[in-house]
C-alpha positions as CSV (number, residue, x, y, z in Angstrom):
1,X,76.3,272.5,58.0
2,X,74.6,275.4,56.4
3,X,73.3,277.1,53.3
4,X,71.5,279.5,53.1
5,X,70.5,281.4,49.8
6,X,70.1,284.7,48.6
7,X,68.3,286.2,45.4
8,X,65.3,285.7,43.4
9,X,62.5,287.1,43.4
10,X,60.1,288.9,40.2
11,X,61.4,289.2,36.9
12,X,59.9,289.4,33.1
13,X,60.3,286.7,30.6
14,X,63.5,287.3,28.8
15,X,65.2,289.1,32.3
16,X,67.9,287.4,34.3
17,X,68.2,286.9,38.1
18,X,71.0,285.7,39.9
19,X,71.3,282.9,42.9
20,X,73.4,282.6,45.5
21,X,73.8,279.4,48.3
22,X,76.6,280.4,50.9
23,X,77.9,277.7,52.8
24,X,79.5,277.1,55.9
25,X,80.0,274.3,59.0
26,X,81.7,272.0,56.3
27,X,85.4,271.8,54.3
28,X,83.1,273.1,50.8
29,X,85.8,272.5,48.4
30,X,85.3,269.1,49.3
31,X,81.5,268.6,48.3
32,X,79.3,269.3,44.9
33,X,76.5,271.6,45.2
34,X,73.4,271.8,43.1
35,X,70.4,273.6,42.3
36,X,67.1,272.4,42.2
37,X,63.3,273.8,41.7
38,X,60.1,272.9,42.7
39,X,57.0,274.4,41.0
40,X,53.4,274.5,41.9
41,X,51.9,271.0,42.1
42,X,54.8,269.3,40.3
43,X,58.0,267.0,42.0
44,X,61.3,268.6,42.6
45,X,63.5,268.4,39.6
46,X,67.3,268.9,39.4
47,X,68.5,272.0,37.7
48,X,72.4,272.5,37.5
49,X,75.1,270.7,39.8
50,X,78.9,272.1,40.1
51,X,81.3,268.9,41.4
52,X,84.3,269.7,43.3
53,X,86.3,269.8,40.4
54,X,84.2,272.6,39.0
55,X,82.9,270.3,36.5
56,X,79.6,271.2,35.7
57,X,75.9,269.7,34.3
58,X,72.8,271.3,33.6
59,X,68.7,269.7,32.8
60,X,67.8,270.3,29.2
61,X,65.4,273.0,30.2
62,X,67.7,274.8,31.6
63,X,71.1,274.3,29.3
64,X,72.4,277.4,27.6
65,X,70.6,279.9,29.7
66,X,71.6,279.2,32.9
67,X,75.4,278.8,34.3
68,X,76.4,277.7,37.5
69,X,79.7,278.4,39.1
70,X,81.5,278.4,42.4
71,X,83.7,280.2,44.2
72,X,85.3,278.8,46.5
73,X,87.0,281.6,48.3
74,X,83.5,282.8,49.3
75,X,82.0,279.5,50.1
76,X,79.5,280.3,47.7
77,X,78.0,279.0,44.5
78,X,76.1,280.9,42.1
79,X,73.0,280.2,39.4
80,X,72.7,282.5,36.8
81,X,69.8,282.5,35.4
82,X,69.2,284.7,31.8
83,X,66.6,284.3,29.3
84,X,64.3,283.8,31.8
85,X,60.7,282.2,30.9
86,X,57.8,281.8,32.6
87,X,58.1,277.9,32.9
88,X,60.8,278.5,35.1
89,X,59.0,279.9,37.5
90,X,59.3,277.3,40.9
91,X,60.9,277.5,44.2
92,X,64.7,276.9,44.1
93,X,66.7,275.2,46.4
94,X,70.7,274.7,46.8
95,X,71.9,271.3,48.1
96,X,74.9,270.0,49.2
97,X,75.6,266.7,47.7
98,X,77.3,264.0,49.8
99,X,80.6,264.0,48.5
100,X,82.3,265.6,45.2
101,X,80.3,264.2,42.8
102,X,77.8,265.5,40.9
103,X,76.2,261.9,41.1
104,X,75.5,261.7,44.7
105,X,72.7,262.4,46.8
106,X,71.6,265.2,48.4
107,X,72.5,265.9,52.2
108,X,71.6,269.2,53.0
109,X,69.3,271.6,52.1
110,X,69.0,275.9,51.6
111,X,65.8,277.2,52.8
112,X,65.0,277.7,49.0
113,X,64.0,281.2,47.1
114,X,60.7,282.0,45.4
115,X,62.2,283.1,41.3
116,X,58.6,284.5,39.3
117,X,58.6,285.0,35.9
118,X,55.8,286.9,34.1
119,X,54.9,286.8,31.1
């Protein structure tokens, strides 16, 4: 099993950034994936998760401004991030949960991806 992400990076309040965690070593269609962050001196907190089914849920911080999606052609799911703020500056990290559900825990992790925003 594998994931490993792609994106990030700096960005100004307001701008958008795209994420990507492409997976592989595993049937993906099978398994949820989320996103989660972690930023500077605080725990890691969950962000968006896509279930098998495509359903999808997102925290309150992040709701309306960021959309997750999957494709899974590509093996690949996606966090697009707009409006941007500088609280949501962390490190961000794909997971692959342990079944379809949204609801399970996490089993694998990406290598995670630094996302800055400046005010």
């Amino acid at each position: 099993v594998q994931l490993v992400q792609y994106g990030g990076g700096l960005v100004q309040a307001g701008g958008s950034l795209r994420l990507s965690c492409a997976a592989s070593g595993f049937t993906f269609d099978d398994y949820a994936i989320g996103w989660f962050r972690q930023a500077p001196g605080k725990e890691r907190e969950g962000v968006s998760c896509i279930s098998s089914d495509g359903s999808t849920y997102y925290a309150t911080s992040v709701k309306g401004r960021f959309t997750i999606s999957r494709s899974n052609a590509k093996n690949t799911v996606y966090l697009q991030m707009n409006s941007l703020k500088p609280k949501d500056t962390a490190v961000y990290y794909c997971a692959r949960k342990s079944g379809y559900g949204c609801l399970l825990s996490e089993d694998n992790w990406g290598q995670g991806t630094q996302v800055t925003v400046s005010s």
